[in-house]
N, C-alpha and C positions, 0 to 999 in steps of 0.2 A: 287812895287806892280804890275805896268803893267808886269815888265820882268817874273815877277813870273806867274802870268796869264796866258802870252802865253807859258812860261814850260809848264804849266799844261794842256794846250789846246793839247800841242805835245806828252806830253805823255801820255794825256788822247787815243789821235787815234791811239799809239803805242800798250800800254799795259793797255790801259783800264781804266774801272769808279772806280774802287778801289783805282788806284795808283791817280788818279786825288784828290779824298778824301782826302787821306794821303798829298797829294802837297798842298792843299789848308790850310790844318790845319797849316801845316810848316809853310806856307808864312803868313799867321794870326797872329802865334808865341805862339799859343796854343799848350798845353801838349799833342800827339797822342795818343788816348787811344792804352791798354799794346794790341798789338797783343796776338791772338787765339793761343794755344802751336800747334804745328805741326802735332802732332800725336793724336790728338783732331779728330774723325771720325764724321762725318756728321752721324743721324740715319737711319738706312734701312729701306727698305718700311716691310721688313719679322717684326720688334721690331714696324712697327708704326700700324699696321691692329692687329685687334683682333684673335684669333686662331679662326679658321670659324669650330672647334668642341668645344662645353661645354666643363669645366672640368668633370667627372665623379660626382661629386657631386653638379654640379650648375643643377639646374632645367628651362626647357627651359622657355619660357615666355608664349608660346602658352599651353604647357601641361594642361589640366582641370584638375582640383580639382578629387581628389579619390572620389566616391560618400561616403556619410557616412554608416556606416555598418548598415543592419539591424539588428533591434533589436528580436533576439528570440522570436517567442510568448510562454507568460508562461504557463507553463505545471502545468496541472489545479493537486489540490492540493489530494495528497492522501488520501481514507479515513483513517479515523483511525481506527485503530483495536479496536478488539471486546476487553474489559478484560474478559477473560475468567474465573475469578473466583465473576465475576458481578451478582448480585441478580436476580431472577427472577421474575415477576407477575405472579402469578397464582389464578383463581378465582375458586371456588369449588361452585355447585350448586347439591344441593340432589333432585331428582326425584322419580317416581316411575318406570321410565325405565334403571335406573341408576344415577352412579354420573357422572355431567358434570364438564367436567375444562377446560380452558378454559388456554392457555399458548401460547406464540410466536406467535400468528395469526392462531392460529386453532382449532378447537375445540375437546375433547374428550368427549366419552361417555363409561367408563366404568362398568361393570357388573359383578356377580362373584355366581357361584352357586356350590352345594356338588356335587361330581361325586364321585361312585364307585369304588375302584379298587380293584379285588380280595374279601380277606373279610376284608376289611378296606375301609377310607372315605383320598378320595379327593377333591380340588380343581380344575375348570376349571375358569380361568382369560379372557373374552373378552372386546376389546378395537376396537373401532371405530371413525375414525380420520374423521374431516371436517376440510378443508381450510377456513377460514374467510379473510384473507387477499390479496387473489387474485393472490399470488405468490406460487411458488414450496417450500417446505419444506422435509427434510431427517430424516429418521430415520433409527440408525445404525442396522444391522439385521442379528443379527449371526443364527447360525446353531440351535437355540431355539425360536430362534422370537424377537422382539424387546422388549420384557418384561423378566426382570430380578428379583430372588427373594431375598432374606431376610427372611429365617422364624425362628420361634422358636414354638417349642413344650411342652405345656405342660401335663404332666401324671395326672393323678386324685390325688385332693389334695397335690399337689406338688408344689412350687415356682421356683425351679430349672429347665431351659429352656434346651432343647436338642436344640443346635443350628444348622442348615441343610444350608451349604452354598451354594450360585451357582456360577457355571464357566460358562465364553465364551468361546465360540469356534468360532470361523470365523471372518468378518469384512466386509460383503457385506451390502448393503441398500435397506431400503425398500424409494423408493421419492414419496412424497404424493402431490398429483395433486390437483389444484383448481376446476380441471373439472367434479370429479366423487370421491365419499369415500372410504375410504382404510378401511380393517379391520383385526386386525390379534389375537392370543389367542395363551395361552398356559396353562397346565395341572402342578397342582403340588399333586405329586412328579412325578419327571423326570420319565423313564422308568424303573421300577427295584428298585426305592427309597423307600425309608418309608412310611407308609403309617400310618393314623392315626386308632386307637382304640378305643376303649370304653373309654366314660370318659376323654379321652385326648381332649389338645385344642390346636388349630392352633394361633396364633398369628405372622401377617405375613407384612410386606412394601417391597409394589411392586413399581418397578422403573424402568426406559429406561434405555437401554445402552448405548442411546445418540440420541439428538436430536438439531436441528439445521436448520440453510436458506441454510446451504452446507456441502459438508464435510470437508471444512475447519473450520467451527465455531461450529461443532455441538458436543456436552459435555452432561456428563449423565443428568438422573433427577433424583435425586433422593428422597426416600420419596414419588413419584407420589402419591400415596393412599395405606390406610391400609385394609388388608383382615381380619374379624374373624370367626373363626367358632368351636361350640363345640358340638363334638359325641355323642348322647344321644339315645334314642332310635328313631326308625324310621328315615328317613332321616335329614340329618344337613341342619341349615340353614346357608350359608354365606353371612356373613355382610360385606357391603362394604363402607365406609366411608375415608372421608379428612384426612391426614396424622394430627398426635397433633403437628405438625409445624405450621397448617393453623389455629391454634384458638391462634398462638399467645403465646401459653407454651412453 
């Protein structure tokens, strides 16, 4: 044991603390553990450091947070459309300066008297509008005015109606202001039309062409009120009265 010891001391200062290990193990009589295989590489400092770039997909550590998205403010909801084949209110009131009605926020005042034409009897229709509701309202106003007619004629002693129809012509507006009254009329028969006789009688509903808060809502009336009048002697009188819709028949 000593001769071995000082082996080991000599060639410890020869070739070093490794081979000393190994001599000591020998001279113990202990199995040397198996040597490292040769081509066994120590690892490099490039495989023992981290790559000093992220991969493309690691997120760094410092990066903040996305803020989270805002959210839309909601878009306030659309009205709903009008239905356009939706009932209307109409209130009818008989005066002695006419009939009032009373429809969509405004008021009317209709009136209706014989006018001559040539040697026959006609009608003049006037109508005057009030705003009640404080807003603008339309009325469609073609090339005759915003009153449309409907008549029928009858002969003396006759049941069978001559029927006289009207056309539009145009599509301009009349807009009726909160601030001041509108008023507009028209004559029956047109220029050149029939005209009534002896004996004969007008039975007639008069209606808009269209009325409405714009021109995108605004739809006829129809029925607005009925005109009568019959040729007797001396001048007619014309009667002007609620369509037989407003009593409810």
């Amino acid at each position: 044991m000593k001769s071995c010891a000082a082996v080991s001391v000599g060639f410890q200062l020869v070739v070093g603390s490794w081979l000393f290990a190994t001599s000591l193990g020998a001279c113990a009589g202990a199995a040397a553990p198996e040597p490292k295989t040769a081509d066994a590489a120590p690892a490099t400092a490039a495989t023992a450091v981290e790559p000093s770039t992220p991969p493309v997909d690691a997120k760094p550590a410092t990066e903040p947070e996305p803020a989270a998205a805002a959210k839309p403010e909601a878009e306030p909801a659309a009205p709903a459309a009008k239905d356009p084949n939706a009932p209307r209110t109409v209130k009818y009131v008989v005066t002695p300066e006419g009939l009032k009605i009373e429809l969509g926020g405004v008021r009317f005042l209709a009136s209706a008297q014989a006018k001559q034409v040539a040697q026959g009897w006609g009608a003049k229709i006037s109508v005057k509008a009030e705003v009640l509701d404080g807003k603008e309202h339309v009325l469609l106003n073609p090339k005759n005015g915003p009153i449309a007619f409907a008549a029928a004629v009858f002969k003396k002693g006759s049941t069978e109606a001559e029927r006289i129809a009207d056309a539009r012509e145009g599509d301009a507006e009349l807009t009726l202001s909160p601030s001041s009254p509108s008023s507009f009329s028209r004559e029956f028969p047109n220029k050149g039309g029939r005209v009534l006789g002896m004996g004969e009688t007008l039975d007639m509903e008069v209606a808009l062409w269209g009325f409405g808060d714009s021109s995108q809502d605004r739809r006829p009336v129809k029925q607005f009120f009925h005109v009568k009048m019959k040729v007797e002697k001396g001048k007619p009188k014309a009667v002007i009265e609620p369509p037989a819709s407003a009593s409810g028949g």
